[in-house]
C-alpha positions as CSV (number, residue, x, y, z in Angstrom):
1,X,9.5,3.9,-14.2
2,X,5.8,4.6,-14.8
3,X,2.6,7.3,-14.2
4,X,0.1,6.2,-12.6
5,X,-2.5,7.3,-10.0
6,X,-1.8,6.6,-6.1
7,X,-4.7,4.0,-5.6
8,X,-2.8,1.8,-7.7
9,X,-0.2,1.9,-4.4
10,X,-3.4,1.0,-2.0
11,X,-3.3,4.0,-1.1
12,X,-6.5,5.6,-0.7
13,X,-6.7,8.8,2.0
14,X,-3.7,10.6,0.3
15,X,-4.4,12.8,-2.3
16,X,-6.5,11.2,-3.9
17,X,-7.1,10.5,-7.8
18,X,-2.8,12.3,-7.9
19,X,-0.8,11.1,-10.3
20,X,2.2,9.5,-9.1
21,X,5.9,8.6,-10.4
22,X,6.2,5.0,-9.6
23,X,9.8,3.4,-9.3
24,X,11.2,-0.1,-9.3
25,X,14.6,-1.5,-9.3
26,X,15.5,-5.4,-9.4
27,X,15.8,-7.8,-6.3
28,X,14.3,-8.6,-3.2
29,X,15.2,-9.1,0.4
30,X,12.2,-11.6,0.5
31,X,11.2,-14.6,-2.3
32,X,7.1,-14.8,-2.1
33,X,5.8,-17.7,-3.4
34,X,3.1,-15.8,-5.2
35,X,5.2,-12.5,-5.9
36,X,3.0,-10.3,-8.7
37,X,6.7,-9.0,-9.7
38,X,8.9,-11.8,-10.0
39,X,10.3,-10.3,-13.4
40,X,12.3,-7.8,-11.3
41,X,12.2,-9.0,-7.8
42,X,14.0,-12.2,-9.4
43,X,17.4,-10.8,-11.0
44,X,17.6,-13.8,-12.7
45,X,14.6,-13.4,-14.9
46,X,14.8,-10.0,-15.4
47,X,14.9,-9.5,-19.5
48,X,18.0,-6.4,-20.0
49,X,15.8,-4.7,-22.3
50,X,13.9,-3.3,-19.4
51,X,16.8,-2.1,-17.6
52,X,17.2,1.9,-17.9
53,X,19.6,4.2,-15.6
54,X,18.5,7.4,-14.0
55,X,20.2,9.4,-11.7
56,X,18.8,11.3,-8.5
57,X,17.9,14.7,-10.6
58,X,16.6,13.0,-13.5
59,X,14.4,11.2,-11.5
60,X,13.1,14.8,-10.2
61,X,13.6,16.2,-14.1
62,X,11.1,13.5,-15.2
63,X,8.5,13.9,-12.7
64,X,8.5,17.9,-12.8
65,X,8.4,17.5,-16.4
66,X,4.9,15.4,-16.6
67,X,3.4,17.5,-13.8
68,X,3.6,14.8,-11.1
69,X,4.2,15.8,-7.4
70,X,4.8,12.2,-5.5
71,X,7.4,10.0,-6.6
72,X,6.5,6.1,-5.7
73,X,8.9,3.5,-4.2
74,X,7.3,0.4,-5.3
75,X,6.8,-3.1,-7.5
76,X,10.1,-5.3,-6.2
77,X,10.7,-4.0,-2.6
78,X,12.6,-0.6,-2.3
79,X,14.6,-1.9,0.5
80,X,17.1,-3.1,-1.8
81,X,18.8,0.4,-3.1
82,X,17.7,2.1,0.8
83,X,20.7,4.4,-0.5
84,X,19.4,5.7,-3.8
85,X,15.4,5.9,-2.4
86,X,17.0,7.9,0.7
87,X,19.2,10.5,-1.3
88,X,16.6,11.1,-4.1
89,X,13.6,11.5,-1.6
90,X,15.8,14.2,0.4
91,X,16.3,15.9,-3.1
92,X,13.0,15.5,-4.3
93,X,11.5,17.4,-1.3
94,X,13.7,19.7,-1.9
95,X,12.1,20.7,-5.1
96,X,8.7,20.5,-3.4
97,X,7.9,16.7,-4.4
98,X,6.3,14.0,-1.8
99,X,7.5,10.3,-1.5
100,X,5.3,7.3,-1.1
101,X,7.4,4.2,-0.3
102,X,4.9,0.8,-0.3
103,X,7.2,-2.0,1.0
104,X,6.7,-5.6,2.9
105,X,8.1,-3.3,5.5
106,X,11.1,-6.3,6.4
107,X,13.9,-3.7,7.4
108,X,15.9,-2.8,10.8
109,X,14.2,-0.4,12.6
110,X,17.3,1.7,12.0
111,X,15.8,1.7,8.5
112,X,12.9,2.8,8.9
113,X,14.0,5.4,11.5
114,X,15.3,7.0,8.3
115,X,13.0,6.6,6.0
116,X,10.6,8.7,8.6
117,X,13.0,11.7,7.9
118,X,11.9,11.9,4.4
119,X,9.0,9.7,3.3
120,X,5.8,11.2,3.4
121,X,3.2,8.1,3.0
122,X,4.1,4.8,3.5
123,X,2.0,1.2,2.1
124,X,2.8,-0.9,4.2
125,X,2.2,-4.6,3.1
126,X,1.6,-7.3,6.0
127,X,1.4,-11.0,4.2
128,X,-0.4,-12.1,6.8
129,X,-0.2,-12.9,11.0
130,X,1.3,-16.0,10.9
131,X,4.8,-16.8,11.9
132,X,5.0,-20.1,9.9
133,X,3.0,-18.5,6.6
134,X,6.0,-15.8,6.4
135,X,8.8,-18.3,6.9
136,X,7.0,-20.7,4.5
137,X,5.8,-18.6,1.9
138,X,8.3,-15.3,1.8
139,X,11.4,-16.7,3.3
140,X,11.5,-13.8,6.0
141,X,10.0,-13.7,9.4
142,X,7.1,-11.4,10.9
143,X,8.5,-9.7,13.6
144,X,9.9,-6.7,12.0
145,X,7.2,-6.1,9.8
146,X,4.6,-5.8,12.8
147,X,7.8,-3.2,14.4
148,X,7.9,-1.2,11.6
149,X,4.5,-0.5,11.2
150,X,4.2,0.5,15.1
151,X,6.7,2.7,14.6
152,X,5.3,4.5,11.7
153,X,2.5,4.9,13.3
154,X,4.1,6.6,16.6
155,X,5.4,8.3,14.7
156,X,2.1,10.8,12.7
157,X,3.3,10.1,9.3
158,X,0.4,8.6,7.3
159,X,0.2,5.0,6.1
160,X,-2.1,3.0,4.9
161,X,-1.9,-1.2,5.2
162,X,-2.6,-3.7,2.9
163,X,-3.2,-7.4,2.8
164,X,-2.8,-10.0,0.3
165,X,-5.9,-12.7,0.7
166,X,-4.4,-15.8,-1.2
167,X,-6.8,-18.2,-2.3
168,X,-5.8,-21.6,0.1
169,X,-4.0,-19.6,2.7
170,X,-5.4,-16.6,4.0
171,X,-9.0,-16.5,2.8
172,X,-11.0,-17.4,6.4
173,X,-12.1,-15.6,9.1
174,X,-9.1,-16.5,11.9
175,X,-6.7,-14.7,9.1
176,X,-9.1,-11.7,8.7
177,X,-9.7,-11.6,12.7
178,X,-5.9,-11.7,13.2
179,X,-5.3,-9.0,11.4
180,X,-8.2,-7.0,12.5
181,X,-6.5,-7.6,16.3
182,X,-3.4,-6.4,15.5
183,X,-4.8,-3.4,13.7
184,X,-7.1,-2.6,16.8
185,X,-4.7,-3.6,19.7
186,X,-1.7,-2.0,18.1
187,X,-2.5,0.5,15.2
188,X,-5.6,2.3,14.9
189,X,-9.5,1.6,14.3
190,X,-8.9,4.6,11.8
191,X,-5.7,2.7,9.9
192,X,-7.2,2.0,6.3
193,X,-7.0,-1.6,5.9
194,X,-6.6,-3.3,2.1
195,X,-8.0,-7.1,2.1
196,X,-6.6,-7.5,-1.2
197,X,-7.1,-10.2,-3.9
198,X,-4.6,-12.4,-5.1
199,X,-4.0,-13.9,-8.5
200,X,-2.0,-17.0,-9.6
201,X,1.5,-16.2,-10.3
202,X,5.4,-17.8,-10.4
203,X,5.3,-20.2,-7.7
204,X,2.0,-20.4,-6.8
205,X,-0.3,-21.3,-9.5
206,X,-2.5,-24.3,-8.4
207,X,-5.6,-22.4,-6.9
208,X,-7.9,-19.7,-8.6
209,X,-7.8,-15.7,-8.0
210,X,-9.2,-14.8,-4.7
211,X,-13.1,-14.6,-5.0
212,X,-14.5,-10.9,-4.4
213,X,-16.6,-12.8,-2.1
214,X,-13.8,-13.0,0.2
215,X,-12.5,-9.7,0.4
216,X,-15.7,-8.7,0.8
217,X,-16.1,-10.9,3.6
218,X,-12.9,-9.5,4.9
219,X,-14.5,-6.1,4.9
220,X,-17.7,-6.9,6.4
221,X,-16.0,-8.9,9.3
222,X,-13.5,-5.9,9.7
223,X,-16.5,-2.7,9.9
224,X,-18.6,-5.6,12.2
225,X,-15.4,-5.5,14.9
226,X,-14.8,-1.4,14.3
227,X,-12.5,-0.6,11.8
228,X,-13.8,2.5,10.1
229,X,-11.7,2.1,6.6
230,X,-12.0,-1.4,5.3
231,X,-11.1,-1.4,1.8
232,X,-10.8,-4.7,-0.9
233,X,-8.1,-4.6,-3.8
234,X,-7.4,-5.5,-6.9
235,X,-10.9,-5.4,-7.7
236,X,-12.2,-3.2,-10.6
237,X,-15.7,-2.5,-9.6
238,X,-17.1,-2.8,-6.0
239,X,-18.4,-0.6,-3.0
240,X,-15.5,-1.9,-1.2
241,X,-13.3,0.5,-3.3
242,X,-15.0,3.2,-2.5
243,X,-14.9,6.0,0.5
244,X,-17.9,6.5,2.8
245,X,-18.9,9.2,6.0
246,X,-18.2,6.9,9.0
247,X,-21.0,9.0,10.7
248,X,-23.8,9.5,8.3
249,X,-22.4,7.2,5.6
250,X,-22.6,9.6,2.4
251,X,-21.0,8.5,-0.7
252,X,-17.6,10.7,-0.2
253,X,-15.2,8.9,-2.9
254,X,-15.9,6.6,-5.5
255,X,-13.4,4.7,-7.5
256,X,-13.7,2.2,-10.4
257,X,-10.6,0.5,-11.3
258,X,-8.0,3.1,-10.8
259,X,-10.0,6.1,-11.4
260,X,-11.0,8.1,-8.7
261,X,-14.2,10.3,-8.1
262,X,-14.1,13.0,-5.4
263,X,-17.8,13.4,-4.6
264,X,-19.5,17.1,-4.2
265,X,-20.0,15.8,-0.4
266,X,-16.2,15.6,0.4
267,X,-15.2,19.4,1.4
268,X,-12.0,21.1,0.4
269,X,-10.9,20.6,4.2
270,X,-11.9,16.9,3.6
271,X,-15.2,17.0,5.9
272,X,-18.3,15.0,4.9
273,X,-20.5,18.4,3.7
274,X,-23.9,16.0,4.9
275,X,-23.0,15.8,8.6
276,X,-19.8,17.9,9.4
277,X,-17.5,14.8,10.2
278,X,-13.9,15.0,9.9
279,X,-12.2,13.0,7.5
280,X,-8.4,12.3,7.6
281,X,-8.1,12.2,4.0
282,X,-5.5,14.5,2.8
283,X,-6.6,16.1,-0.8
């Protein structure tokens, strides 16, 4: 249980610069190769003296208490206590609280059909578009990932996608164009993308962190095909992080590391003050 801000999610058009309560329990319903949590998403190597109990309300108690208004499902995959993340988001909206639920998104559609009833931004996380990379390298399968996040988007609520560039794997253009189709074919040009970077970790420690070059080149070859909100990640300085007026291309957000700067430019009603455009970003 930590504060932090809601860009550390990949979460970028949703109020941003707030300060979230994020959440993690232990377990996974997949086993990535390069998992960034594998301290809690593998039981096994989880030390006891990070294991605390909260119930429901004190969950709510704790976040009222240090003025935070969006509780975060996040770090090993909330799908593994669905029950708990289900009962306290129905109580925490009750007392006026959002819920931000980031997830590989491998769940039923049944699942997700209730998570729609009370989540209120979801980061979704798509390895990649590769049948063989997900059976390989998460021990799941991609079908109900690429479901889920059409039904989300049917749906209104808003969501925001990221994906992990590993160094070796996924760092070329048929991986960034494949991802780009799905977006454009099935999603939305306006569906903020994250080409994030990847460091070594458990399994997969043989090649180097993912070069900003890359990401970068993710985001160039995703505005070049039409996506308005390319992003990069895990990056701590870069004009990849920040926002920009599709239309006239003003400065609208800036972000370094985790914080956030809302620019004079970005209206209350979240228009670009230079040229009138309509943003969807939700302050």
């Amino acid at each position: 249980i930590t504060i932090e801000r809601v860009e550390a999610e990949a979460v970028f058009h949703y109020k941003p610069g707030a300060k979230i309560l994020s959440l993690g329990n232990f377990g996974c319903n997949l086993d990535c190769d390069y998992c960034q949590n594998w301290v809690y998403s593998q039981f096994q190597f989880t030390p006891p003296e990070s294991i605390e109990e909260y119930t429901c309300d004190e969950v709510i108690a704790k976040a009222r208490e240090d003025g935070i208004e969006i509780l975060s499902w996040t770090y090993n995959d909330p799908a593994v206590w669905f029950e708990f993340v289900i009962d306290t988001a129905r109580e925490a909206r009750k007392a006026g609280l959002k819920n931000l639920f980031k997830s590989a998104f491998f769940l039923t559609r049944e699942a997700v059909e209730k998570l729609c009833e009370v989540i209120d931004v979801f980061a979704i996380s798509i390895k990649a578009m590769d049948e063989d990379y997900y059976t390989k390298f998460t021990k799941g399968w991609l079908e109900p990932v690429l479901d889920n996040a059409r039904l989300v988007h049917s749906k209104g609520i808003p969501y925001e996608v990221s994906n992990l560039v590993v160094t070796g794997l996924t760092n070329n253009l048929p991986s960034y164009d494949l991802m780009i189709d799905f977006l454009l074919r099935d999603l939305s040009p306006k569906t903020p993308i994250h080409f994030t970077r990847f460091h070594p970790d458990y399994k997969y420690m043989h090649v180097e962190k993912t070069p900003i070059d890359d990401v970068m080149a993710a985001r160039k070859r995703a505005q070049e095909r039409g996506i308005i909100y390319p992003y990069i990640g895990n990056a701590f300085e870069s004009e990849g992080l920040n926002t920009y007026c599709p239309s006239c291309k003003t400065l609208l957000v800036e972000r370094f590391g985790l914080s956030t700067y809302i620019q004079d430019s970005l209206t209350a009603d979240s228009k670009c003050a230079k040229c009138g455009f309509q943003t969807p970003i939700i302050r």
